[in-house]
PADO-398008 format. One record per residue: residue number from 0; x, y, z of N, C-alpha, C in turn. Coordinates in steps of 0.001 Angstrom, whole numbers, padded with zeros to 6 digits. Layout:
<atoms>
    nr      n_xx      n_yy      n_zz     ca_xx     ca_yy     ca_zz      c_xx      c_yy      c_zz
   NUM         X         Y         Z         X         Y         Z         X         Y         Z
...
</atoms>
This chain:
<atoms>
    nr      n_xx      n_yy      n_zz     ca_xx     ca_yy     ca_zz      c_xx      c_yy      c_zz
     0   -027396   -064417    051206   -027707   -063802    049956   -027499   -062288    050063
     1   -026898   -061891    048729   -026427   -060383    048887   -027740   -059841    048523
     2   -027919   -058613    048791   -029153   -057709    048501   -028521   -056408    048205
     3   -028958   -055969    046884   -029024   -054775    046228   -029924   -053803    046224
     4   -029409   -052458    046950   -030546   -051892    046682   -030847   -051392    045191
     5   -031787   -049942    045353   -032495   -049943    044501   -031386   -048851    043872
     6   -031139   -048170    045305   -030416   -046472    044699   -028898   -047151    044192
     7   -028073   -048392    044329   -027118   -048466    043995   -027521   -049376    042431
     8   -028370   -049618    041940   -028537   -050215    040531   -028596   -048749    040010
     9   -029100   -047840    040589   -029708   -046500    039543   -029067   -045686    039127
    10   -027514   -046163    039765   -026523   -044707    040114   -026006   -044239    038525
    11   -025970   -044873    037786   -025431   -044226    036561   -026573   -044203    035287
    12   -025948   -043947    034409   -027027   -044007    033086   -027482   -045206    032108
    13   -028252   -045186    031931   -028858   -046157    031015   -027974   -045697    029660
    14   -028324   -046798    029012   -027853   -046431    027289   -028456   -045784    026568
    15   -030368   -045754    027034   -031299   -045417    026312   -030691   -043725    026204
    16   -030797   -043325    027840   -030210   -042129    028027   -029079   -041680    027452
    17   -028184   -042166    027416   -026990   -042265    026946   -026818   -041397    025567
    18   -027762   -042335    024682   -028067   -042030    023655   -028996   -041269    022756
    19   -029574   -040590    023744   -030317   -039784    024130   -029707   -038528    023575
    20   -028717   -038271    024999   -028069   -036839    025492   -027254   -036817    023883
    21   -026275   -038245    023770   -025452   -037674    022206   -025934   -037654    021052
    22   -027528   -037500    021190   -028367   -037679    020224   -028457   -036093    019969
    23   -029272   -035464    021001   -028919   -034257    020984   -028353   -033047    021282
    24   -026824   -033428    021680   -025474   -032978    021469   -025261   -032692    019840
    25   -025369   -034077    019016   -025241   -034167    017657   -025732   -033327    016753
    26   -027037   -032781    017356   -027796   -032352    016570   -028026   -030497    016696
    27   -027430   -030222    017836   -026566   -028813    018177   -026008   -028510    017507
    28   -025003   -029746    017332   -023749   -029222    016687   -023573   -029202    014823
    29   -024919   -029834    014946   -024743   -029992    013080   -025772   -028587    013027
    30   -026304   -028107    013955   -027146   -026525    013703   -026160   -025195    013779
    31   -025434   -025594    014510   -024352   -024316    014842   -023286   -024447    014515
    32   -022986   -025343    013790   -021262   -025171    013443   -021544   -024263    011833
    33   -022288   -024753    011390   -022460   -023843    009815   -022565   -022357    010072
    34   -023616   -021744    011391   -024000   -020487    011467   -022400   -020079    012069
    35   -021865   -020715    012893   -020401   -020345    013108   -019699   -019877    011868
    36   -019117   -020608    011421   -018518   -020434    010126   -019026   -019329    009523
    37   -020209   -019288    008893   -020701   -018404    008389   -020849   -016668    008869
    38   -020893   -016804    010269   -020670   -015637    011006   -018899   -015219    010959
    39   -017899   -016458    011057   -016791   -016109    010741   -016196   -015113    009736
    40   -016820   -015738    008602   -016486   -015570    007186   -017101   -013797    007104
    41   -018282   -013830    007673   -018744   -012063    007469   -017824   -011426    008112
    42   -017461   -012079    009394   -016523   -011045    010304   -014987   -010485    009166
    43   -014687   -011795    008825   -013512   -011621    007716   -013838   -010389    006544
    44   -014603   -010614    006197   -015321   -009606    004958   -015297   -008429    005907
    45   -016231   -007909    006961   -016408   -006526    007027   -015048   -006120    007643
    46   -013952   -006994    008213   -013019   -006219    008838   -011818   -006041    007282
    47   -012267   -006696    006470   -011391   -006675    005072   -011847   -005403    004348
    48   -012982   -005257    004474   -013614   -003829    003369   -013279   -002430    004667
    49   -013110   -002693    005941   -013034   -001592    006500   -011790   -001023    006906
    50   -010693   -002167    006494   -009632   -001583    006124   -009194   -000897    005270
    51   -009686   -002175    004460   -009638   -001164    002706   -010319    000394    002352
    52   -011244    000504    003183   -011774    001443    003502   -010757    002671    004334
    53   -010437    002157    005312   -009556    003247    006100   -007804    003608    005142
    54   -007632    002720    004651   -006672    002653    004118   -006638    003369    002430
    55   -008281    003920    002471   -008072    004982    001048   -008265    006433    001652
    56   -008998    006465    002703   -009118    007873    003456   -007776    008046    003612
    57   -006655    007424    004054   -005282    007334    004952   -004339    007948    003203
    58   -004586    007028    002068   -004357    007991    000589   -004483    009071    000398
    59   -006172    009408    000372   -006554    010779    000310   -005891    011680    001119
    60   -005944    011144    002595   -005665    012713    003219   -003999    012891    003381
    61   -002888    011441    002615   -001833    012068    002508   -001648    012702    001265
    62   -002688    012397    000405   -002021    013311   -001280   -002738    014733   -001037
    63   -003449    015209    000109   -003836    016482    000353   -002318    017194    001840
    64   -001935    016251    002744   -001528    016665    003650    000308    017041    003092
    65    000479    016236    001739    001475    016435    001397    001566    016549   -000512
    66    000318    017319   -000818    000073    018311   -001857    000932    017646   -002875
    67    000045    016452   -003172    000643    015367   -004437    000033    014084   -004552
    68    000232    013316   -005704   -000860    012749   -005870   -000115    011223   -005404
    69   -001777    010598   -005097   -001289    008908   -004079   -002133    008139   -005271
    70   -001709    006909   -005416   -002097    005865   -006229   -002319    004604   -005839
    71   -003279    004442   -005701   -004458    003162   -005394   -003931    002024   -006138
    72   -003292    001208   -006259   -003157    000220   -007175   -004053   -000951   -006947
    73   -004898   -002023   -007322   -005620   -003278   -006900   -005036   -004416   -007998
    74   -004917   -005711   -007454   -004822   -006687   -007809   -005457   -007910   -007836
    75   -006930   -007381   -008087   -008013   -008754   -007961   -007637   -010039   -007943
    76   -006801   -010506   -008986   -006696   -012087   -009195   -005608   -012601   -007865
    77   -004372   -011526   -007286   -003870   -011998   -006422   -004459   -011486   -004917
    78   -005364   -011013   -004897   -006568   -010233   -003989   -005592   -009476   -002694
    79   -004839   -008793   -003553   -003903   -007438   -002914   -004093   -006402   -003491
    80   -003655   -004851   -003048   -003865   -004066   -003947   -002966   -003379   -002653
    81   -002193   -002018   -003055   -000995   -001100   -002962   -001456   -000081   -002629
    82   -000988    000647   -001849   -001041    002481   -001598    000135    002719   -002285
    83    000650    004049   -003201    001266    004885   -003373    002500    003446   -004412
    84    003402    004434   -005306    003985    003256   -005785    005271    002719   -005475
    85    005498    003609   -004205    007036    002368   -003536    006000    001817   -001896
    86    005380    001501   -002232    004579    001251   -000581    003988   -000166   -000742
    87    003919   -000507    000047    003760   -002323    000676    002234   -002909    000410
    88    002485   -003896   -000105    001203   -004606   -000947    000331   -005057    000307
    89   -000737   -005059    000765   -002187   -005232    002014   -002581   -006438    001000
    90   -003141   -007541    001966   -003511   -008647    001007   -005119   -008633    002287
    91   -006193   -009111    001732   -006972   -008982    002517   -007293   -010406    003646
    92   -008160   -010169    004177   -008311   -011764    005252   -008144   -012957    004666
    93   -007818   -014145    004789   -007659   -015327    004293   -009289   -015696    003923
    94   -009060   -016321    002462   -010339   -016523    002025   -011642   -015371    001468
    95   -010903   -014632    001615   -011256   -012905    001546   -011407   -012470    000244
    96   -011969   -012403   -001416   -012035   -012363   -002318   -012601   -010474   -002515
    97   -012064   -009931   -003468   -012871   -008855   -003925   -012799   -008595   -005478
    98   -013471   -007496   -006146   -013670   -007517   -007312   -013901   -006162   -007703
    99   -012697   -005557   -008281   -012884   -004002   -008503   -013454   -003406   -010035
   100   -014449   -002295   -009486   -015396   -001480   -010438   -015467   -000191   -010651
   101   -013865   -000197   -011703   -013459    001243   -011781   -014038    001205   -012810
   102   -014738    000609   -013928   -014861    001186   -015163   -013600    000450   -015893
   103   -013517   -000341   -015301   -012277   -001350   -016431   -010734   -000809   -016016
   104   -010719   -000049   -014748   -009619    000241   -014429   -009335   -000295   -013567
   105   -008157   -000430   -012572   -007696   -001716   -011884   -006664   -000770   -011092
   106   -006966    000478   -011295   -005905    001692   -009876   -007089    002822   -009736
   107   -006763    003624   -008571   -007018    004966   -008334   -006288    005933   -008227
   108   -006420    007079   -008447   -005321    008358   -008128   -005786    009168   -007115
   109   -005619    009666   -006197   -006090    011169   -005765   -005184    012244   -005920
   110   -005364    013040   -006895   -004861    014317   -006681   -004262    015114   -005214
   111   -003754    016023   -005750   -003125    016896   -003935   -004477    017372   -003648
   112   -005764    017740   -004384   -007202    018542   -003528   -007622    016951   -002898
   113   -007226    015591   -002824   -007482    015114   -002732   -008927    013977   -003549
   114   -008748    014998   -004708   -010074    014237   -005803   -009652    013242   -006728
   115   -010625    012055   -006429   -010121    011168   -007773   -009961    011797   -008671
   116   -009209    010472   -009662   -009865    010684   -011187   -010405    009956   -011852
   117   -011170    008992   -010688   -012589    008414   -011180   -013181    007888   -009525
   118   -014276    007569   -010046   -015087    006899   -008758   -015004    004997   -009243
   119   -015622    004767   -007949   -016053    003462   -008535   -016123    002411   -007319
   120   -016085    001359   -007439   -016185    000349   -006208   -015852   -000652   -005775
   121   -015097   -001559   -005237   -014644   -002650   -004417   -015886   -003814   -003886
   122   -015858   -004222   -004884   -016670   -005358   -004320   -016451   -006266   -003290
   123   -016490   -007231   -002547   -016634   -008184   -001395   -017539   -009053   -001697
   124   -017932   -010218   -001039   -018725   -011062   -001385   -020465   -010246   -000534
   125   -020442   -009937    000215   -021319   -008890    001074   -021315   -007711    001364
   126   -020095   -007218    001327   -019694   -005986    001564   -019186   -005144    000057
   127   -019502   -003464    000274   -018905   -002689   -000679   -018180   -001362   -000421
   128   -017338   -001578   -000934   -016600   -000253   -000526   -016460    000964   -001734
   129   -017326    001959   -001689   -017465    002872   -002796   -016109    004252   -002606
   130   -015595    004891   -003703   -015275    005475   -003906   -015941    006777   -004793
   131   -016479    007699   -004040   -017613    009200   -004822   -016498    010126   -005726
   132   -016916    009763   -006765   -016435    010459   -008138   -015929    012151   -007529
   133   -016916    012846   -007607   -017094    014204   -007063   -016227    014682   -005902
   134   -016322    013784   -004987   -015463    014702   -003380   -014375    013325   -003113
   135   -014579    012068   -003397   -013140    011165   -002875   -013371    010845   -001559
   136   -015116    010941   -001525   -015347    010373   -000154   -015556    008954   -000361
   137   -015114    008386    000917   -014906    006453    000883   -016109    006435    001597
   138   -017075    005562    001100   -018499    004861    001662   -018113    003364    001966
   139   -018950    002786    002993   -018890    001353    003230   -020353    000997    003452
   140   -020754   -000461    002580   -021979   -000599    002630   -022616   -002175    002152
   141   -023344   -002879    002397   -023594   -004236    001912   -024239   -003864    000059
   142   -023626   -005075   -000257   -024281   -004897   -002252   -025482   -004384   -001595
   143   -026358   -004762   -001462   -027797   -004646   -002007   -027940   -003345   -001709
   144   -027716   -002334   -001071   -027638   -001159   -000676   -026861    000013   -001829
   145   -025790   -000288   -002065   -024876    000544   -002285   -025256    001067   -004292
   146   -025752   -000150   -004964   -025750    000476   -006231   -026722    001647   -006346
   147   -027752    001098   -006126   -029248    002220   -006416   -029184    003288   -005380
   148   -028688    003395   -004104   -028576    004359   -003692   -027076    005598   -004227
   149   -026319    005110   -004765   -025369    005691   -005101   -025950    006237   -006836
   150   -026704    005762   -007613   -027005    005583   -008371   -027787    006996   -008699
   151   -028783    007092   -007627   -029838    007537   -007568   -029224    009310   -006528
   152   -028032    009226   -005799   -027825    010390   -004858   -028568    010088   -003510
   153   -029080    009482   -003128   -030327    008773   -001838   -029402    008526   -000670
   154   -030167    008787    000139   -029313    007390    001316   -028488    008878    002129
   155   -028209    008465    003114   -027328    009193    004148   -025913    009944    003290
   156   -025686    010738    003678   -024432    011493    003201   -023359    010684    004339
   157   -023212    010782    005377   -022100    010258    006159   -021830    009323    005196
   158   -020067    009642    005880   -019240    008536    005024   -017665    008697    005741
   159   -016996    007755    005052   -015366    008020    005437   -014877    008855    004989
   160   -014503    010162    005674   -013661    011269    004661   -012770    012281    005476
   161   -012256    013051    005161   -011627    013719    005653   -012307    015152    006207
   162   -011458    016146    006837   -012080    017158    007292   -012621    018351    006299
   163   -012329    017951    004711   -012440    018621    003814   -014084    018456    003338
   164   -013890    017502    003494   -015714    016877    002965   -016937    017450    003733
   165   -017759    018176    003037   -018997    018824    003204   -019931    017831    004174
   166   -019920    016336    004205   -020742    015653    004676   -020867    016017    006281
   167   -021495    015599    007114   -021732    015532    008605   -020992    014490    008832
   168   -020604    014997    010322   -019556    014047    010850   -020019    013137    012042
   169   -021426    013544    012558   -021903    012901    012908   -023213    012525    012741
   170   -022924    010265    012850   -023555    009899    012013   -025049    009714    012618
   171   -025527    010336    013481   -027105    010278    014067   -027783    011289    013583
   172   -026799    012248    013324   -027534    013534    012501   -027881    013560    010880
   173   -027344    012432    010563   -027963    012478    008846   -028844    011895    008549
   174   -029754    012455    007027   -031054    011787    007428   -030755    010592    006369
   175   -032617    009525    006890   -031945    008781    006068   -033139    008523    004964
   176   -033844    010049    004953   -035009    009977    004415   -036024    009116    003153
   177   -034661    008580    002280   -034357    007683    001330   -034646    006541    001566
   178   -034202    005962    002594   -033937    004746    002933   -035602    003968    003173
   179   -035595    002943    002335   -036745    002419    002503   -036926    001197    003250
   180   -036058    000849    004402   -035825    000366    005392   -035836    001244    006636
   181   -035820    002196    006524   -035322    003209    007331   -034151    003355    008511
   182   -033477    001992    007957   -031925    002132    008805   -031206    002803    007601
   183   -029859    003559    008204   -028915    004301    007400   -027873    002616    007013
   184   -027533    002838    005477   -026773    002061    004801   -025548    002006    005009
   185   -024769    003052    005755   -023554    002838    005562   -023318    002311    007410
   186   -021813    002300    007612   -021309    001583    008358   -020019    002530    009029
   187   -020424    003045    010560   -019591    003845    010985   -018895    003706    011726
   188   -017291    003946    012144   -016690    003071    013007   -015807    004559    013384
</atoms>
């Protein structure tokens, strides 16, 4: 008669176990695949508004560096929008939506001092990208932040701008005395 031990019945897994472990494998993965995605999708948004962002400072400081005016064009419904008017259409991240708030206008200008001739803002689904009436400084900032503090004058002066702009250039030195969170709103890179 053959004899089995004990350690060679034990050597692998039960089913109970089995089902166990892909029990909660399963249940990992139905917790973190959404926060994935979802962390994706912001990454898409803030690297979409901070282009768009760099890419109106890059306007401004050529309709000042070459004393003439640059034109902002946007195209919400095909979610592109243009620098200058023989220059190459920027379409933003895939899945990437925005929604522009010129006041019913749908371009920008900057003059050669580099000043609009209006302000206004770039929506994102989270993100905002403001344009300041007054100096043609580019702000970057989440909605909930950006109306009432812009609204109101509040909130940190740093911003995207050129060497012309009165603001501080560095962003640990501005206050954010406003801020009723007491983190600064905007977003410095």
């Amino acid at each position: 008669m053959i004899q089995i031990s004990a350690r060679s019945r034990r050597s692998g897994l039960s089913l109970v176990e089995l089902s166990v472990v892909v029990l909660i494998v399963a249940t990992l993965a139905t917790v973190t695949v959404p926060r994935i995605a979802d962390a994706v999708q912001r990454t898409r948004q803030d690297m979409s508004a901070r282009t768009l962002a760099s890419r109106l400072v890059a306007a401004r400081e050529a309709a000042i560096a070459e004393y003439r005016s640059v034109d902002v064009v946007f195209e919400p419904g095909q979610n592109r929008y243009r620098v200058d008017a023989n220059g190459q259409w920027f379409s933003n991240e895939p899945g990437v939506d925005f929604r522009v708030d010129f006041g019913g206008e749908l371009s920008l200008s900057f003059d050669a001092s580099g000043q609009p001739n209006h302000g206004g803002t770039i929506l994102f689904a989270q993100r905002a990208v403001s344009v300041m009436p007054s100096t043609g400084e580019v702000r970057i900032g989440t909605l909930a932040d950006i109306p009432t503090r812009l609204q109101s004058g509040g909130g940190s002066t740093t911003s995207y701008s050129t060497s012309t702009s009165s603001s501080s250039s560095d962003p640990e030195s501005s206050s954010s005395s406003n801020s009723s969170s007491g983190n600064p709103w905007w977003k410095w890179w």
